[in-house]
SETI-10542 format. One record per residue: residue number from 0; residue in three letters; x, y, z of N, C-alpha, C in turn. Coordinates in steps of 0.02 Angstrom, whole numbers, plus 50000, padded with zeros to 5 digits. Each point is the difference from the previous one (the first is absolute). Layout:
  nr rest   n_x   n_y   n_z  ca_x  ca_y  ca_z   c_x   c_y   c_z
 NUM  ALA     X     Y     Z     X     Y     Z     X     Y     Z
...
% end
This chain:
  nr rest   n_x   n_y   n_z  ca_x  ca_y  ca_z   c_x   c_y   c_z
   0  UNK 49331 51498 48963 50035 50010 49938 50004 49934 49963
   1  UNK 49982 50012 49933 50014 49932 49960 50054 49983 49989
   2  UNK 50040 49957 50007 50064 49959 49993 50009 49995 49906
   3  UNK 50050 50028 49991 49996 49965 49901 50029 49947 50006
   4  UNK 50017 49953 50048 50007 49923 49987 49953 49960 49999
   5  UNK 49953 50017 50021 49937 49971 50007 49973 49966 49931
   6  UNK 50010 50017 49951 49998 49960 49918 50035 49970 49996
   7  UNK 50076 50016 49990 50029 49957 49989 50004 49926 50052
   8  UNK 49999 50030 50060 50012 49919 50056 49941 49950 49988
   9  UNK 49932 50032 49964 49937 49977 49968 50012 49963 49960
  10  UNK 50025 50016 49948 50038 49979 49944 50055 49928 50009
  11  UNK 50039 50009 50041 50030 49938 50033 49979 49952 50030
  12  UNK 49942 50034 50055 49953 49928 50031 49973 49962 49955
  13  UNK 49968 50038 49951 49950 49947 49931 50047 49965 49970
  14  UNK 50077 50019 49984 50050 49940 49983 49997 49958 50048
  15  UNK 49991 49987 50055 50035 49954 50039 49926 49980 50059
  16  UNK 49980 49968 49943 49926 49983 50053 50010 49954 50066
  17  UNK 50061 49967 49996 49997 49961 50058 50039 50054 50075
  18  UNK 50010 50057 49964 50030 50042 50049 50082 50018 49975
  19  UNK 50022 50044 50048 50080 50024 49990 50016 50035 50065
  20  UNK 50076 49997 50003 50008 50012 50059 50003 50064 49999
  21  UNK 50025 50059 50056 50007 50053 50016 50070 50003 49936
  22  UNK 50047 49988 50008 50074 50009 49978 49991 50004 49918
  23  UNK 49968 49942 49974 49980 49976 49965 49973 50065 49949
  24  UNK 49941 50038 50042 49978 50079 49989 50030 50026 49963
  25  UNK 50036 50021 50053 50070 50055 50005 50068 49998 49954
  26  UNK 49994 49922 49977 50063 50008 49939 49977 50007 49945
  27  UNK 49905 49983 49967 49987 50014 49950 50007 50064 50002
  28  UNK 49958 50034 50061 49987 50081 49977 50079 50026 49990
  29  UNK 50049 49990 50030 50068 50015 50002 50022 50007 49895
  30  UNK 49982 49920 49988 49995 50010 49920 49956 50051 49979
  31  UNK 49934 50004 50008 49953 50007 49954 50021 50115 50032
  32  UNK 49982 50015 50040 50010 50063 50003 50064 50011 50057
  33  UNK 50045 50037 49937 50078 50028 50028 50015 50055 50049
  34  UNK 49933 50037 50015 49998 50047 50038 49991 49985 50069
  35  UNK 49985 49928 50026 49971 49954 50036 50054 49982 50034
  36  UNK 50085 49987 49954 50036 50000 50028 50043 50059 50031
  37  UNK 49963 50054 50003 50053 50065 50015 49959 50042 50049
  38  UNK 49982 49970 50064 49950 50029 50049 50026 50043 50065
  39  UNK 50089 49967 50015 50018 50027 50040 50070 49998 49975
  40  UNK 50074 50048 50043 50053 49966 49997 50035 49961 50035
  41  UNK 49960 49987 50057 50013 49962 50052 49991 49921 50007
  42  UNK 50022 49954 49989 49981 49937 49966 49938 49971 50056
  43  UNK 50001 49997 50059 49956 49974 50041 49918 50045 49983
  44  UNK 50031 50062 49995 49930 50047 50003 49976 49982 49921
  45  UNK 50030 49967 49968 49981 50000 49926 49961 49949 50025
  46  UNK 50021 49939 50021 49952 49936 49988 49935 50014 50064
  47  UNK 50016 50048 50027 49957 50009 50046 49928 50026 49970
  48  UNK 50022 50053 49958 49957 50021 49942 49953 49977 49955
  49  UNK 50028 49952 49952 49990 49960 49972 49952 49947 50041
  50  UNK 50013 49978 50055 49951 49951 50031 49966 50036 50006
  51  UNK 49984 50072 50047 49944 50016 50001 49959 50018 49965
  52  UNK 50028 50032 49945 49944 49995 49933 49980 49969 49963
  53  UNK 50024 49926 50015 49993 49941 49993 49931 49991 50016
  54  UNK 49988 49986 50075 49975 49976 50045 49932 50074 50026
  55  UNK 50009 50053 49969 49937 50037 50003 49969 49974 49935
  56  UNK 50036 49992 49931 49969 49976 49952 49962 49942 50013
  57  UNK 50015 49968 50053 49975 49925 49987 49923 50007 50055
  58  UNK 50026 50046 50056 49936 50003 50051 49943 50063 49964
  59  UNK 50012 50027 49959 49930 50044 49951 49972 49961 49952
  60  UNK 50062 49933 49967 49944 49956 49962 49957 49951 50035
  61  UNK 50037 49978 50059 49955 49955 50027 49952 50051 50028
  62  UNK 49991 50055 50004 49922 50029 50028 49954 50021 49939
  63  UNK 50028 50019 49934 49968 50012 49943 49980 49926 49979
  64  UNK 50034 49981 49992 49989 49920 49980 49936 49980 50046
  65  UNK 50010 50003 50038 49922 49948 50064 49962 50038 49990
  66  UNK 49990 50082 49991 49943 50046 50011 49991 49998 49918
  67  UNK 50021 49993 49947 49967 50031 49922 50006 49920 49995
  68  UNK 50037 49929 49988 49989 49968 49976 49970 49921 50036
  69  UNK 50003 49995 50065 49997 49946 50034 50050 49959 50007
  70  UNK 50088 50043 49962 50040 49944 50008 50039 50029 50082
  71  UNK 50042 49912 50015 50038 50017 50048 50079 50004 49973
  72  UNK 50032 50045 50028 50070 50017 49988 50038 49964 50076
  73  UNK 50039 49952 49984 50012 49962 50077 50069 50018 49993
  74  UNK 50051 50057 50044 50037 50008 50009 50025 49975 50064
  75  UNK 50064 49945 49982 50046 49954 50045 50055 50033 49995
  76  UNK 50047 49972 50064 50066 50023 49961 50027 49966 49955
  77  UNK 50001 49933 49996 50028 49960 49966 49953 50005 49920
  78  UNK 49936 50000 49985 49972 50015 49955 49926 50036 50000
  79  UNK 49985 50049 49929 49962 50055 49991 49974 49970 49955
  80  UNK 49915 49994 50032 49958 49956 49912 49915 50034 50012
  81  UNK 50009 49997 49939 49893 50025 50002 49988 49923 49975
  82  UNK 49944 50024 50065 49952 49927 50012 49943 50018 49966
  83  UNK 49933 49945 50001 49942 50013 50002 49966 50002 50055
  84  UNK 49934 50025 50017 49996 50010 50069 49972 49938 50043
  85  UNK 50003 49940 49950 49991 49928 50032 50080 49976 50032
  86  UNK 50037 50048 49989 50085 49964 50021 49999 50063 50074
  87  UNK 49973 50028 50026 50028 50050 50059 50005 49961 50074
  88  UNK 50063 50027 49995 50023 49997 50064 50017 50036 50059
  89  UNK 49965 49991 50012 49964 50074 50071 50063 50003 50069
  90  UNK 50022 50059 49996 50049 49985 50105 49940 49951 50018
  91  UNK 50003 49989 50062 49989 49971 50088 49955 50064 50001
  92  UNK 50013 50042 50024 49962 50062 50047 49955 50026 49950
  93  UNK 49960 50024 50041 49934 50006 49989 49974 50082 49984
  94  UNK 50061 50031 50037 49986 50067 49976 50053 50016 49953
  95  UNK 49975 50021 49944 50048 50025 49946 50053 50065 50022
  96  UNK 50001 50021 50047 50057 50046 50012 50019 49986 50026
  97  UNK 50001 49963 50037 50055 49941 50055 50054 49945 49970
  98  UNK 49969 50001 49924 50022 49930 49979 50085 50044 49973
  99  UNK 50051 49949 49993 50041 50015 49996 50013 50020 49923
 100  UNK 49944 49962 49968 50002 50017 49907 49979 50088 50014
 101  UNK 49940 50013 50035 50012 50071 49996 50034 50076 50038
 102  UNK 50035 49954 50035 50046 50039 50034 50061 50008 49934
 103  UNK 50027 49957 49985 50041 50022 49925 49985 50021 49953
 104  UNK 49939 50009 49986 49971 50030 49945 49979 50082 50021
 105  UNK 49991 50009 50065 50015 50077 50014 50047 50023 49991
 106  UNK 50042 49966 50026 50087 50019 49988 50009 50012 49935
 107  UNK 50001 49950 49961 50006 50024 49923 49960 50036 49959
 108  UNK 49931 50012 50031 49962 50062 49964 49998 50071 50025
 109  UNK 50048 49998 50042 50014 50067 50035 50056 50040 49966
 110  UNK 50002 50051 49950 50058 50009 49975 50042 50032 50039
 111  UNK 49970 50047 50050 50048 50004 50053 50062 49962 50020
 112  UNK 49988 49947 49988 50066 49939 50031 50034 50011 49954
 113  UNK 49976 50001 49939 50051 49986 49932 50051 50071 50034
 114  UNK 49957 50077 49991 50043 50068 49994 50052 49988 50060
 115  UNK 49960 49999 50050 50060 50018 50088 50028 49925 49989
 116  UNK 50028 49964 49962 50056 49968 50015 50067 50009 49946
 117  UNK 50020 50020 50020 50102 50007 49972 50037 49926 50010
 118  UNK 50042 50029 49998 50069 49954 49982 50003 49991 50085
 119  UNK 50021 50041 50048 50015 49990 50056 49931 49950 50041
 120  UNK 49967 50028 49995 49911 49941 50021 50022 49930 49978
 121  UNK 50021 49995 49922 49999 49943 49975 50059 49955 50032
 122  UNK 50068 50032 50010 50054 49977 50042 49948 49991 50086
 123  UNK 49989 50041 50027 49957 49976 50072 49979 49947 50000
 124  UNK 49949 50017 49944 49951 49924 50003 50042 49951 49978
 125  UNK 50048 49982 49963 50038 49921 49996 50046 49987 50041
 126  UNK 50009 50066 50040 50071 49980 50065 49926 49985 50045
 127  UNK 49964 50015 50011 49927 49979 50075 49995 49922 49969
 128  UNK 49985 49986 49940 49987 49938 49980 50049 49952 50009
 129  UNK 50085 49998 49973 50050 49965 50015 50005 49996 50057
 130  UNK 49995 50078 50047 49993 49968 50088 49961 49971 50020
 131  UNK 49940 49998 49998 49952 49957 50007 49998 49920 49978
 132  UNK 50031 49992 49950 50009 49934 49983 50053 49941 50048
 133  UNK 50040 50062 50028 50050 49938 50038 50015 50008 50047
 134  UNK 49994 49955 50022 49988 49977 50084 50054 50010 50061
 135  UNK 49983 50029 50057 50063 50006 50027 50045 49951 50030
 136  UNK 50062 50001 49998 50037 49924 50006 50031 49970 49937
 137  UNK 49955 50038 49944 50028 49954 49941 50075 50042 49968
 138  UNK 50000 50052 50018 50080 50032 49983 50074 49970 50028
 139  UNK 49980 49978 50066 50049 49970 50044 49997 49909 49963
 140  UNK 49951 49967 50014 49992 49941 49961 50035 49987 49919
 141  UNK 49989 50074 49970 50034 49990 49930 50070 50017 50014
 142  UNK 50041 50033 50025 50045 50011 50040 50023 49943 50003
 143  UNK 49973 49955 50052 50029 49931 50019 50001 49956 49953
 144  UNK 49984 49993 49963 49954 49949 49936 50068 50025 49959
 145  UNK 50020 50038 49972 50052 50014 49954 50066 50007 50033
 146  UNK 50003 49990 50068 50057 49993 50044 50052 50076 49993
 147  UNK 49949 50059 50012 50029 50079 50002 49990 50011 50081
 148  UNK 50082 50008 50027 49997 50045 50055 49974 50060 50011
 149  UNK 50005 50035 49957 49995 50087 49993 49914 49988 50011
 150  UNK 49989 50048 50043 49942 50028 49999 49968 50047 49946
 151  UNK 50044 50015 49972 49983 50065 49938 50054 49981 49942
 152  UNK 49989 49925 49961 50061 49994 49961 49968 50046 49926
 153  UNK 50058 49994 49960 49983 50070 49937 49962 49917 49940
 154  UNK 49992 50025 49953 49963 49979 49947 50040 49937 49965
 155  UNK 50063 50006 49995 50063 49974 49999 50013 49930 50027
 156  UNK 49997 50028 50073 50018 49950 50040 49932 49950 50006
 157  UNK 49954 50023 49996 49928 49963 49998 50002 49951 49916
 158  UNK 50020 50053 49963 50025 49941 49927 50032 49940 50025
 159  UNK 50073 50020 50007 50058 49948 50026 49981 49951 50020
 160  UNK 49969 50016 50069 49951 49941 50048 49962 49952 49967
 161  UNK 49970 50023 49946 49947 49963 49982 50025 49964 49956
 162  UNK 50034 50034 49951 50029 49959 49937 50027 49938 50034
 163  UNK 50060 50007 50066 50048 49945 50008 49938 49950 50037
 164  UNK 49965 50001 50031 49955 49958 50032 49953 49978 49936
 165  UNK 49990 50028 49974 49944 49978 49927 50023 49961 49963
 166  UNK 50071 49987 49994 50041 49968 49969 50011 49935 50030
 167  UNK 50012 49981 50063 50007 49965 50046 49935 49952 49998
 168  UNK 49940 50040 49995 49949 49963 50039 49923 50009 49924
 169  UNK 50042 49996 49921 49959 50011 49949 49979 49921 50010
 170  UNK 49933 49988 49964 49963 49919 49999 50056 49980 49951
 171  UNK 50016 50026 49930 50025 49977 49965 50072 49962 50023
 172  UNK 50054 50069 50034 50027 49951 50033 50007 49949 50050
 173  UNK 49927 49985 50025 50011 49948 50045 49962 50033 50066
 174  UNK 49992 50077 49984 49971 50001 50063 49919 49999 50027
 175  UNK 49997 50015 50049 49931 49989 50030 49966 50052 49982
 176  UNK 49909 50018 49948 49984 50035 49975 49954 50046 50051
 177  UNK 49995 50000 50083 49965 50038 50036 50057 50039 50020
 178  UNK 50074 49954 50011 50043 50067 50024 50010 50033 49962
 179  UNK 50004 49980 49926 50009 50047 49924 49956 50086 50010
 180  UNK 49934 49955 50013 49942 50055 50004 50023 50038 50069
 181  UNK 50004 49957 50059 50008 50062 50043 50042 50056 49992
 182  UNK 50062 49976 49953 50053 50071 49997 49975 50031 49943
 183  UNK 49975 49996 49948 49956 50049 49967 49956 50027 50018
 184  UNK 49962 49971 50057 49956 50081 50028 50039 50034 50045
 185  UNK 50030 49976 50037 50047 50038 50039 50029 50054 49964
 186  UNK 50022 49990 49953 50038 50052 49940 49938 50034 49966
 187  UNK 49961 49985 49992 49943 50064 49975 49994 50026 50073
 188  UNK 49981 49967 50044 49989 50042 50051 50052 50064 49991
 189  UNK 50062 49983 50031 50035 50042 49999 50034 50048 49940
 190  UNK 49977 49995 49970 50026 50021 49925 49950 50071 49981
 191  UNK 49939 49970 50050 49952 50074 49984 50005 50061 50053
% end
């Protein structure tokens, strides 16, 4: 199926020859078409949306693009630019379905992924990801780090903690700027 973002995100790369980021995308089209903003009512499944039709738009130009014109479409996360085909930058691996550029580009040209995912998928997948991100040991460590007995303190008491120690131990006032940092991740830690 043809994507109707596919012009317009066209339209944006030729502004921005040195590239643009993903986000970057997504707040023009946010301006430029209003319907763009009204995909789900679920706020996670919305942006979930939005990236992916993002990001199928971007993996059908980079295959129309190399096959009708010889250009390359180099999608990063950090930045999205058409090259000429003297600028390509190829994976490591040698077989193109191995490479990890086209393992995401199935994903995103499969609309399948777009339909079978909801709101609840989209909550899965960022609670698998936040668990995945942190390490075991580091709940008890942030615990200790903000000086909370409670094994299960409320949101509150994790404020309290932090504020009075943040206060104590700010660079500005005098304090030391690694213990500063350690009780601010401690407090995102626990805060999520």
């Amino acid at each position: 199926m043809k994507n109707p973002l596919v012009g317009p995100i066209l339209a944006i790369l030729k502004t921005h020859p040195s590239g643009i980021s993903e986000f970057d995308i997504l707040k023009t089209l946010k301006d430029q078409l209003p319907e763009f903003r009204q995909l789900a009512d679920d706020a996670n499944l919305q942006l979930f949306r939005q990236h992916f039709l993002i990001m199928n738009a971007l993996y059908q130009l980079q295959s129309s693009l190399w096959q009708e014109e010889s250009l390359t479409l180099s999608i990063n996360a950090m930045r999205i630019q058409l090259l000429s085909a003297t600028h390509i930058n190829l994976s490591q691996n040698t077989t193109l379905s191995d490479s990890a550029d086209a393992k995401l580009a199935a994903y995103y040209l499969d609309w399948s992924e777009y339909e079978k995912t909801d709101a609840d998928e989209v909550s899965r997948l960022l609670n698998s990801f936040y668990k995945g991100i942190s390490l075991p040991g580091n709940r008890d460590s942030a615990l200790k780090t903000l000086q909370i007995d409670s094994t299960n303190p409320t949101k509150a008491t994790i404020k309290q903690h932090y504020r009075k120690l943040a206060q104590k131990h700010h660079p500005d006032r005098g304090g030391d700027q690694d213990v500063f940092i350690g009780l601010r991740q401690a407090y995102e830690y626990l805060m999520f």
